[in-house]
Biotite code that builds the C-alpha atoms (Angstrom):
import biotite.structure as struc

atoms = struc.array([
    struc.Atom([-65.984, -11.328, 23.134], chain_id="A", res_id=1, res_name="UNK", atom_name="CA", element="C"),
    struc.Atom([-66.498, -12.317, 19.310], chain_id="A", res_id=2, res_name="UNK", atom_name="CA", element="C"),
    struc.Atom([-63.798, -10.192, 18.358], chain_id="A", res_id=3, res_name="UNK", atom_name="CA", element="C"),
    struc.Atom([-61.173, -11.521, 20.868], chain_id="A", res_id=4, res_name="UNK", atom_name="CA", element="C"),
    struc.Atom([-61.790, -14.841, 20.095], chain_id="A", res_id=5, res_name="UNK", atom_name="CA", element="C"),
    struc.Atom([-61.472, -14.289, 16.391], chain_id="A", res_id=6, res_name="UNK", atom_name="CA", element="C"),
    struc.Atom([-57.710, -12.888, 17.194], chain_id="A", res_id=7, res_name="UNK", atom_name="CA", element="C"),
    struc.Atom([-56.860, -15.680, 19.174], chain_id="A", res_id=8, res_name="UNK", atom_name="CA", element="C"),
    struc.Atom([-57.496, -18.191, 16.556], chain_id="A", res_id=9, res_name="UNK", atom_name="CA", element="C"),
    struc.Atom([-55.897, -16.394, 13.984], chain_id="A", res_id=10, res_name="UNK", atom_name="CA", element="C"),
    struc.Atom([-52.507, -17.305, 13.059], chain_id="A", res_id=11, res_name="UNK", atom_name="CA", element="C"),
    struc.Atom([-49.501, -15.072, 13.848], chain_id="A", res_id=12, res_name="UNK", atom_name="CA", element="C"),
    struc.Atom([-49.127, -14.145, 10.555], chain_id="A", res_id=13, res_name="UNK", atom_name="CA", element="C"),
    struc.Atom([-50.844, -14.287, 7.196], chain_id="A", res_id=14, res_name="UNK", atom_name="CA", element="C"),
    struc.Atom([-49.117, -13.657, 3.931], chain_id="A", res_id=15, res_name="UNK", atom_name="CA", element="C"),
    struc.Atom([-50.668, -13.256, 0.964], chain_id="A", res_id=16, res_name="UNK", atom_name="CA", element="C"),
    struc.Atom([-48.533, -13.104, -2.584], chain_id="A", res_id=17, res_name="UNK", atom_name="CA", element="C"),
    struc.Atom([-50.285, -11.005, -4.951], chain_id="A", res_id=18, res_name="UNK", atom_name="CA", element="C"),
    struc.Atom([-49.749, -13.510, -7.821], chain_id="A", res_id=19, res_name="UNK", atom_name="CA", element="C"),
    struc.Atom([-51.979, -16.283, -6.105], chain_id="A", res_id=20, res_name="UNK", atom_name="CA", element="C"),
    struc.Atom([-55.382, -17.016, -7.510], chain_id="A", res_id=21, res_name="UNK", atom_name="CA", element="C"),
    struc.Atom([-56.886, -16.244, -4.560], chain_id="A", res_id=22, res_name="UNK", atom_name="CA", element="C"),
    struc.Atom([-55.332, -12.533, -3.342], chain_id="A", res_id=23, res_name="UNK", atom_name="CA", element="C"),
    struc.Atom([-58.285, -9.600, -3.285], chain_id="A", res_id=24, res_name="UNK", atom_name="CA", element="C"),
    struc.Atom([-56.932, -7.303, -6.799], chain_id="A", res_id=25, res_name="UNK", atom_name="CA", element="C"),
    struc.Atom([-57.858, -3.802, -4.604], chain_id="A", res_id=26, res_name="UNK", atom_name="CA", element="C"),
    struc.Atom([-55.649, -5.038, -1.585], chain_id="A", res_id=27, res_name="UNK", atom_name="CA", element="C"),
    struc.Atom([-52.839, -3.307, -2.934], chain_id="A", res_id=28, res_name="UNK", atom_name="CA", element="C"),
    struc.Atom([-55.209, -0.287, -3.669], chain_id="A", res_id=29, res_name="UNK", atom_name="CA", element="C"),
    struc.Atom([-55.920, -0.138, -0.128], chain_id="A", res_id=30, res_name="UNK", atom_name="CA", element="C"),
    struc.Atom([-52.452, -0.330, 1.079], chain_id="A", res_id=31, res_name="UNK", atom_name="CA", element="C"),
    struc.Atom([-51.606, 3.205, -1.405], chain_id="A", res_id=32, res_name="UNK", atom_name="CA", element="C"),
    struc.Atom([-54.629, 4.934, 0.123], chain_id="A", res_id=33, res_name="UNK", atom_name="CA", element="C"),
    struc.Atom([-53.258, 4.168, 3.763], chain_id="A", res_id=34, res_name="UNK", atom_name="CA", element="C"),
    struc.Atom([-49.718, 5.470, 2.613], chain_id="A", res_id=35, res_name="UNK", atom_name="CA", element="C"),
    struc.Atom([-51.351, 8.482, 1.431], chain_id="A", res_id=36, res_name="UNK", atom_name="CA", element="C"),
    struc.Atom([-53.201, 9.316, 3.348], chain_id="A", res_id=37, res_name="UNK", atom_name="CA", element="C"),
    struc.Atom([-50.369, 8.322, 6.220], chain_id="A", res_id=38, res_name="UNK", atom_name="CA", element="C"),
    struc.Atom([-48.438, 11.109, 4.436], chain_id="A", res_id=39, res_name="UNK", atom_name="CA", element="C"),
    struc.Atom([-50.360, 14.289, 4.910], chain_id="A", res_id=40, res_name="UNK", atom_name="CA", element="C"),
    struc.Atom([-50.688, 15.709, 8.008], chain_id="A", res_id=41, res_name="UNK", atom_name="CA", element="C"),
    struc.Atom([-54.713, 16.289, 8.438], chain_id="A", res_id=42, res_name="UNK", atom_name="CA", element="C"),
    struc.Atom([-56.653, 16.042, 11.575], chain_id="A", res_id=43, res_name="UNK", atom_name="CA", element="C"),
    struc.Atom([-58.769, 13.169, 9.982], chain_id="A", res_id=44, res_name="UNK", atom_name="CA", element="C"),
    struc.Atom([-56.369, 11.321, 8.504], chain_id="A", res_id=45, res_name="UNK", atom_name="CA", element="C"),
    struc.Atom([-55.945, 8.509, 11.448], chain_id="A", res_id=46, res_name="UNK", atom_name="CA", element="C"),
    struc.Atom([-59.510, 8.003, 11.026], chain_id="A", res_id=47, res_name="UNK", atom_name="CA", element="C"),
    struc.Atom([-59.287, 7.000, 7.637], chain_id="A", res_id=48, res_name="UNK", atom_name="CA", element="C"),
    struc.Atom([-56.437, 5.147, 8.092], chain_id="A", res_id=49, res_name="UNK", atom_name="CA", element="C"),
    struc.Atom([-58.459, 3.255, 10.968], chain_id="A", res_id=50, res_name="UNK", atom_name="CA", element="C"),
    struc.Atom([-60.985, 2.378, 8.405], chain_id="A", res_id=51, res_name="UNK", atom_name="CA", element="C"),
    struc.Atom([-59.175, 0.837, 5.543], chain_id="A", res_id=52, res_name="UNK", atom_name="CA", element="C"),
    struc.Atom([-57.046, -0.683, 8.361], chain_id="A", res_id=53, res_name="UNK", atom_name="CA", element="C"),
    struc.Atom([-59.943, -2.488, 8.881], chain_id="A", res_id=54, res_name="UNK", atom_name="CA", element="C"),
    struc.Atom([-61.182, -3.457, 5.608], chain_id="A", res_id=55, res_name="UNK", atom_name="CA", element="C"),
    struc.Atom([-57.784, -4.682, 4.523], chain_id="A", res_id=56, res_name="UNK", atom_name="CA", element="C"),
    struc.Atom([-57.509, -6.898, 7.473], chain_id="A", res_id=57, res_name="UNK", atom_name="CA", element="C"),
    struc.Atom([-60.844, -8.226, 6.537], chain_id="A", res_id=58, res_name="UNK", atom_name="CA", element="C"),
    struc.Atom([-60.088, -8.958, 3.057], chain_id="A", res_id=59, res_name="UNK", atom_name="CA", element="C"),
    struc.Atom([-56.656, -10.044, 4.063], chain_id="A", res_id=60, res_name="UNK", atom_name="CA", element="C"),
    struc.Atom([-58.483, -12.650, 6.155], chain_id="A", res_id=61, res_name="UNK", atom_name="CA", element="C"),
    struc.Atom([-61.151, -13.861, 3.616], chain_id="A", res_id=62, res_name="UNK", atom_name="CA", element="C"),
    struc.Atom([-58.395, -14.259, 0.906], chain_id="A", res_id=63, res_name="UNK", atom_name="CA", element="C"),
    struc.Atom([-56.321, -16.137, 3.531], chain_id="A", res_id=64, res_name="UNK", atom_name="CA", element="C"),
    struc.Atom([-59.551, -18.218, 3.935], chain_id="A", res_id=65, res_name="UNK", atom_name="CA", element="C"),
    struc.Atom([-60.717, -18.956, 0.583], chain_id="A", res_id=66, res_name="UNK", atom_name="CA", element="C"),
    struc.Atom([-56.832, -19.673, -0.183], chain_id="A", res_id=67, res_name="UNK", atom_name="CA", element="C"),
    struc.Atom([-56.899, -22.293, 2.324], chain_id="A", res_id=68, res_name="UNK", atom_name="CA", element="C"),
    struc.Atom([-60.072, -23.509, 3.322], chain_id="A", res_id=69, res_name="UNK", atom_name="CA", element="C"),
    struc.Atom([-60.271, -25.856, 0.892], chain_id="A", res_id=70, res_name="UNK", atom_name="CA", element="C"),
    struc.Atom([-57.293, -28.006, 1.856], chain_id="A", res_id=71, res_name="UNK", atom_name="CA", element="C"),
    struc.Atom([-57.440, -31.290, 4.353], chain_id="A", res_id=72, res_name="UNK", atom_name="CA", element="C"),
    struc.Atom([-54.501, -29.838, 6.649], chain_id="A", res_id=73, res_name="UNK", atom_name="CA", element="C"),
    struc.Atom([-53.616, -26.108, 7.647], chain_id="A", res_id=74, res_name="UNK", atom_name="CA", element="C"),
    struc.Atom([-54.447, -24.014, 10.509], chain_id="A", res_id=75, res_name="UNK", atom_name="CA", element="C"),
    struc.Atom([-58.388, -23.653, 9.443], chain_id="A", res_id=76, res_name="UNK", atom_name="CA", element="C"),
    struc.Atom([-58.624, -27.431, 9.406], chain_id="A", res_id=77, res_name="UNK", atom_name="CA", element="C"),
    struc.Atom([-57.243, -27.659, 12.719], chain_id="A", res_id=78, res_name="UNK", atom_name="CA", element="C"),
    struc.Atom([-59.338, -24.848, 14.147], chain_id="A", res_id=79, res_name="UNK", atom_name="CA", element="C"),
    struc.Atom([-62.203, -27.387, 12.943], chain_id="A", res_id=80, res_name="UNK", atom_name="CA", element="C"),
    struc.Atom([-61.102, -30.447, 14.980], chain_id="A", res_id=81, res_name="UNK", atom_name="CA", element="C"),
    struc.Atom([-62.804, -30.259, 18.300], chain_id="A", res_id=82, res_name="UNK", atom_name="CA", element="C"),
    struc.Atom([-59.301, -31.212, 20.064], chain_id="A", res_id=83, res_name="UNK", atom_name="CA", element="C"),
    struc.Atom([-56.469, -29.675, 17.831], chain_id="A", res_id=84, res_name="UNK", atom_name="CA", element="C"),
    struc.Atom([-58.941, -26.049, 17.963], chain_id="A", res_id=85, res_name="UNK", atom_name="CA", element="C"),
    struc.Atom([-59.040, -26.586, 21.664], chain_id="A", res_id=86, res_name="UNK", atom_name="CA", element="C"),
    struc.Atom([-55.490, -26.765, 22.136], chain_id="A", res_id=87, res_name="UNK", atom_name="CA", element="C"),
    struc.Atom([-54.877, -23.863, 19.755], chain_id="A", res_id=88, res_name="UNK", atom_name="CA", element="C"),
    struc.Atom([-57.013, -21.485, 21.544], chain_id="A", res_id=89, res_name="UNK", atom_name="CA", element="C"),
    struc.Atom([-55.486, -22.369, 24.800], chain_id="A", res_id=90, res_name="UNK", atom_name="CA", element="C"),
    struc.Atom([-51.876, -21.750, 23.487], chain_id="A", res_id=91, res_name="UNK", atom_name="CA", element="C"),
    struc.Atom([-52.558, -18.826, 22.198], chain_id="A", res_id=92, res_name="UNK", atom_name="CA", element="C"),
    struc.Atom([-54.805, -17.702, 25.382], chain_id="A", res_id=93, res_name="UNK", atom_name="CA", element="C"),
    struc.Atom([-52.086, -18.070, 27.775], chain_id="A", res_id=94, res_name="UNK", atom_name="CA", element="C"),
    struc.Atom([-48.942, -18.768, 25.792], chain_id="A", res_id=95, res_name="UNK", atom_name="CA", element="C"),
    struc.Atom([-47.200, -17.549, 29.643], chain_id="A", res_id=96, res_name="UNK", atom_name="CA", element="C"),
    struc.Atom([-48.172, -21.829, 30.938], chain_id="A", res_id=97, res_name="UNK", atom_name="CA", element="C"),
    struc.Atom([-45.812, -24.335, 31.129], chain_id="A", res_id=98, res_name="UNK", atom_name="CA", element="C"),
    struc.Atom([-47.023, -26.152, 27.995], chain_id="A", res_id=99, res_name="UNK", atom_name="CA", element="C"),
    struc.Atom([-46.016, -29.705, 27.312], chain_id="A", res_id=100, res_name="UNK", atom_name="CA", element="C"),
    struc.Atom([-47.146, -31.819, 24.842], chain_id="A", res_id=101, res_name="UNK", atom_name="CA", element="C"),
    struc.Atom([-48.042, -34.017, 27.208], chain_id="A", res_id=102, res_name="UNK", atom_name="CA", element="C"),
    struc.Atom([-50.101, -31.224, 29.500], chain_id="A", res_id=103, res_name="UNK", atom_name="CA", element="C"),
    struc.Atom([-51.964, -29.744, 25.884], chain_id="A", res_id=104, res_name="UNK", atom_name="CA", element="C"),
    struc.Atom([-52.847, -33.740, 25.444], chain_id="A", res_id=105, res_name="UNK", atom_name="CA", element="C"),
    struc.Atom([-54.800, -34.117, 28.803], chain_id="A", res_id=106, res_name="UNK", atom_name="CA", element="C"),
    struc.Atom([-56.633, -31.074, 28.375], chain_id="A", res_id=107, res_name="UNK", atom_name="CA", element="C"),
    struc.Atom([-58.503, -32.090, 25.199], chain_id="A", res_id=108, res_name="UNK", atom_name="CA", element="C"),
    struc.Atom([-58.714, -35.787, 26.271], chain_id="A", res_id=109, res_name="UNK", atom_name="CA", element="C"),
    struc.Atom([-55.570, -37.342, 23.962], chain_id="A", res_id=110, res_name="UNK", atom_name="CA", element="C"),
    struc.Atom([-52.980, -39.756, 24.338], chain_id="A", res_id=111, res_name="UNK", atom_name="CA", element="C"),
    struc.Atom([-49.580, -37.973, 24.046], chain_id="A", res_id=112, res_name="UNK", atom_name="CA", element="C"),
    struc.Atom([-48.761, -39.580, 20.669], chain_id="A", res_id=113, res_name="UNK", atom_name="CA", element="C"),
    struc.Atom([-52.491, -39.306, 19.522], chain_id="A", res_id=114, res_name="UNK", atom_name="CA", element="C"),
    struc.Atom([-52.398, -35.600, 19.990], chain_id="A", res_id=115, res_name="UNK", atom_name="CA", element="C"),
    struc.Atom([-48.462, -35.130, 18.495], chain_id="A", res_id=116, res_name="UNK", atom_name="CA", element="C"),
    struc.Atom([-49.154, -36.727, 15.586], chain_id="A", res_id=117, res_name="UNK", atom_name="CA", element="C"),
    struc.Atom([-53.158, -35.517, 14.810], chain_id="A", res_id=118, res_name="UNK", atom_name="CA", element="C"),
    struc.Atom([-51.433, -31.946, 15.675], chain_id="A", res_id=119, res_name="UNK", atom_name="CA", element="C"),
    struc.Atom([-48.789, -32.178, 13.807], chain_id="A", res_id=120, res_name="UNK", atom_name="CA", element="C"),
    struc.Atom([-50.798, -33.425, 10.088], chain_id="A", res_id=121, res_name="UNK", atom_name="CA", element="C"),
    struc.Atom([-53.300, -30.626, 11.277], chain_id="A", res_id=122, res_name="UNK", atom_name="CA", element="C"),
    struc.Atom([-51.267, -27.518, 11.959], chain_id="A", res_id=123, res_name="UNK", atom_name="CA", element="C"),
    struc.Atom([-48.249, -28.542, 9.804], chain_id="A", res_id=124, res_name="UNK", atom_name="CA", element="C"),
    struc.Atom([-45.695, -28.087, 12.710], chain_id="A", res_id=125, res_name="UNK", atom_name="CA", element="C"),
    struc.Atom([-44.890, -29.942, 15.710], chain_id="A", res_id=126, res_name="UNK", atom_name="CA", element="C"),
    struc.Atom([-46.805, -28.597, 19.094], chain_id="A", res_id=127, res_name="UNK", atom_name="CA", element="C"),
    struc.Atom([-43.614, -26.944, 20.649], chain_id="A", res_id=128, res_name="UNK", atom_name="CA", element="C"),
    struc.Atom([-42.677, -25.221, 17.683], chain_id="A", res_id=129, res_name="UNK", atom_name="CA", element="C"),
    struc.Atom([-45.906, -23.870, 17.579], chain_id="A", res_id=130, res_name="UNK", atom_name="CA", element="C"),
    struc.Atom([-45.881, -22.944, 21.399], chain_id="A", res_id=131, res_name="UNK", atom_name="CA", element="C"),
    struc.Atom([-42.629, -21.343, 20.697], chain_id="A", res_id=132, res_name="UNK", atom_name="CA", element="C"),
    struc.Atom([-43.473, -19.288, 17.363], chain_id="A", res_id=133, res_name="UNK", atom_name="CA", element="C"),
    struc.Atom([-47.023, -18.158, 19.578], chain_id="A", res_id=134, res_name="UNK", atom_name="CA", element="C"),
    struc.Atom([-44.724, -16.943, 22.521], chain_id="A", res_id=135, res_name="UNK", atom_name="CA", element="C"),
    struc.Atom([-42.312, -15.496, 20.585], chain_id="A", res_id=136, res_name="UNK", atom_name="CA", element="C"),
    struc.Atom([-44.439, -13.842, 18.170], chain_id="A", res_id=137, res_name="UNK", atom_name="CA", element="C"),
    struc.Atom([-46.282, -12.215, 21.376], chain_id="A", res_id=138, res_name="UNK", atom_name="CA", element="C"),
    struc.Atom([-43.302, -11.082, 22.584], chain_id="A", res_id=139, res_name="UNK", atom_name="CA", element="C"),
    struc.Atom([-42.335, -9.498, 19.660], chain_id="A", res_id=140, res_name="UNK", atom_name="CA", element="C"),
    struc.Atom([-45.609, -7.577, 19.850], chain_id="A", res_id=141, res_name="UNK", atom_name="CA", element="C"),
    struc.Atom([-45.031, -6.548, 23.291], chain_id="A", res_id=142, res_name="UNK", atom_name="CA", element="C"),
    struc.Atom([-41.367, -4.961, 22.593], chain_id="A", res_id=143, res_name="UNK", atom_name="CA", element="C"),
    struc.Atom([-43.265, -2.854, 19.859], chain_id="A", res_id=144, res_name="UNK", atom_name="CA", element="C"),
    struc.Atom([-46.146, -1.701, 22.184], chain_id="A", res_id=145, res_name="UNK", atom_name="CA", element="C"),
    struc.Atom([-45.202, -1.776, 25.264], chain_id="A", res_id=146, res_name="UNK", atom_name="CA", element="C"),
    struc.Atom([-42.478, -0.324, 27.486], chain_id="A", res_id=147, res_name="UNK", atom_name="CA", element="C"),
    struc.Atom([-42.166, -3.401, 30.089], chain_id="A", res_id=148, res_name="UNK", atom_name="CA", element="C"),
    struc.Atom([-38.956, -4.833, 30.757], chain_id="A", res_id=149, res_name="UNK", atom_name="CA", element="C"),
    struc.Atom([-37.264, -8.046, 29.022], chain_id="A", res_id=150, res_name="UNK", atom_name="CA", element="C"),
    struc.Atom([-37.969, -10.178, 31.619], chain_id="A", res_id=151, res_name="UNK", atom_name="CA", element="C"),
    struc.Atom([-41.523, -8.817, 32.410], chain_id="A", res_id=152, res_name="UNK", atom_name="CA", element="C"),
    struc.Atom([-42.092, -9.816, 28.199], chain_id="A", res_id=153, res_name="UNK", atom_name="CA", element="C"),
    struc.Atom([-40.297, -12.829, 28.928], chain_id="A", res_id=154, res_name="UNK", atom_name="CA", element="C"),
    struc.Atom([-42.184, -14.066, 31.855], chain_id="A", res_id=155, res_name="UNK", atom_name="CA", element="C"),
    struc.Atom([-45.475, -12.983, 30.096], chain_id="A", res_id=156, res_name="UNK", atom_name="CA", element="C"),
    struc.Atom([-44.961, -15.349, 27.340], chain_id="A", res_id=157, res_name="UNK", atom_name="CA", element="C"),
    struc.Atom([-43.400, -18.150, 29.373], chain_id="A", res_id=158, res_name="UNK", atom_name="CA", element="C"),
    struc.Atom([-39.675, -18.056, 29.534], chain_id="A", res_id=159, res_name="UNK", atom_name="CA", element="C"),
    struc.Atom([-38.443, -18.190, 33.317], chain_id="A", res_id=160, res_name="UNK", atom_name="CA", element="C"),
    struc.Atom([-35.460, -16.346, 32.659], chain_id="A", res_id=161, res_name="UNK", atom_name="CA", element="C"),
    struc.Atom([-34.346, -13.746, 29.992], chain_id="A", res_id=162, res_name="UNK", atom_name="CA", element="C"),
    struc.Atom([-31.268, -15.785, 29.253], chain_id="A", res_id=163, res_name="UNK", atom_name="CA", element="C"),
    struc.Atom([-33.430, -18.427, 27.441], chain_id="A", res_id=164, res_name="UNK", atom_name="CA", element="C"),
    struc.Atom([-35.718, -15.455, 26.031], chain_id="A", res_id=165, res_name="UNK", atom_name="CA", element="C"),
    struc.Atom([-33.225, -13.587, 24.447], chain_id="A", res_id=166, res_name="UNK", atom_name="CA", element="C"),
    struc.Atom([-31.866, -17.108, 22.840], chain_id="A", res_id=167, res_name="UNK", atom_name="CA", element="C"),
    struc.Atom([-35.354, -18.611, 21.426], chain_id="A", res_id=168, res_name="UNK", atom_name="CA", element="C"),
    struc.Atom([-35.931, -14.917, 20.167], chain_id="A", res_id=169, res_name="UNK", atom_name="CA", element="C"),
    struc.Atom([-32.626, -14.302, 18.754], chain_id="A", res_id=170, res_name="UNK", atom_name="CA", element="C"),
    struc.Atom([-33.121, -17.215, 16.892], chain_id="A", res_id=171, res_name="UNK", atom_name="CA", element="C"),
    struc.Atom([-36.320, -16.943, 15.186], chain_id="A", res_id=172, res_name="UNK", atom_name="CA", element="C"),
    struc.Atom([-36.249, -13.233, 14.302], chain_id="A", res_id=173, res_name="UNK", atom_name="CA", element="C"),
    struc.Atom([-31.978, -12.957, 13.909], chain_id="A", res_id=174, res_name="UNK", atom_name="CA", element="C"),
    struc.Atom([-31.431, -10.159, 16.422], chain_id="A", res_id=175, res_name="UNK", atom_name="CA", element="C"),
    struc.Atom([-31.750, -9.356, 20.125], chain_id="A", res_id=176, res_name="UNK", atom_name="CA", element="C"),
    struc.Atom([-35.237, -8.776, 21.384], chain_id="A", res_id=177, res_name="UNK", atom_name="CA", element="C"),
    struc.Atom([-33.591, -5.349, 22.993], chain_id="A", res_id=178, res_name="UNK", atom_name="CA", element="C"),
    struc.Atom([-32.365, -4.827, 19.288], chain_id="A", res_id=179, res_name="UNK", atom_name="CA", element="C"),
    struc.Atom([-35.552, -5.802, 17.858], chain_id="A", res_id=180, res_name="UNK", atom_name="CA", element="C"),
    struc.Atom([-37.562, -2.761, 20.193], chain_id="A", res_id=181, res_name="UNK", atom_name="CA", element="C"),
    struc.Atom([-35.111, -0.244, 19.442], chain_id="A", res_id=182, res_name="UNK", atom_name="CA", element="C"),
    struc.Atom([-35.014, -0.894, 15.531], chain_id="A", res_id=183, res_name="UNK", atom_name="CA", element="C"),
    struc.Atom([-38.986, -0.716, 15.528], chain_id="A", res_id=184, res_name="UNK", atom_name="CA", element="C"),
    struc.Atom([-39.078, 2.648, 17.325], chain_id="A", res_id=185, res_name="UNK", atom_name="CA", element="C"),
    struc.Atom([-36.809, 4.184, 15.129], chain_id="A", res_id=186, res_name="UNK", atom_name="CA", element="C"),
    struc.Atom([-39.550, 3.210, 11.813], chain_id="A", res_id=187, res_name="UNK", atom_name="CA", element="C"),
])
């Protein structure tokens, strides 16, 4: 329960640039024993990879952390405000519901423009462009892990029809989502 909830108020993605103050120094260390030990072919091998899978996500996530924690704004900050966490948690819950901004501001109890605008300084993006980057970045995962069809993704992420699914993703990642699954099987 703990663990699910964690991943569903993490962001989609977290980058961390090795030159800021606050990246871990043995993250890249980690990242050469998974590639070598990703390159020889022993029985025990994907349990080891499992493992410092695992730490580096958990370092990648305190850096991420200390890196922003401090700030006013920023996803942490919003995963603080009783409302603005709310509504984050439900997006990414059930990113397949016909969000509006207006529908995300009844649930946690806000005006429209209240919730817009305290999103907006909180998260650093507009609420649909959030919605859409959540959905999109689900359905992205889907086409790499699972063999359901492009309107099955779509409708699991909230598009009613492929035609606008295949736009919105064509968009934000620059190729097809068809194009997208077939170029990450062939890694």
């Amino acid at each position: 329960m703990i663990q699910s909830h964690l991943y569903s108020i993490l962001p989609a993605f977290i980058h961390i640039r090795s030159k800021d103050e606050y990246s871990v120094p043995w993250l890249q260390t980690i990242v050469e024993f998974v590639r070598v030990e990703a390159s020889v072919n022993r029985l025990e091998a994907e349990t080891v990879i499992t493992r410092l899978s695992e730490l580096l996500f958990i370092q990648a996530v305190r850096a991420y952390i200390r890196a922003t924690g401090d700030k006013n704004s920023g996803w942490l900050s919003a995963l603080k405000d009783p409302q603005i966490g709310q509504a984050l948690a439900m997006i990414q819950h059930q990113p397949h519901e016909a969000w509006t901004v207006g529908s995300l501001a009844n649930r946690v109890n806000l005006s429209r423009s209240a919730f817009s605008a305290k999103f907006r300084q909180l998260v650093g993006e507009p609420p649909m462009q959030y919605v859409t980057r959540v959905r999109l970045t689900k359905a992205a995962a889907a086409l790499r892990t699972y063999p359901a069809t492009l309107v099955e993704v779509a409708t699991s992420v909230g598009y009613e029809s492929e035609v606008a699914f295949s736009k919105a993703f064509k968009r934000y990642f620059g190729l097809a989502p068809g194009a997208y699954r077939q170029g990450r099987r062939s890694v």
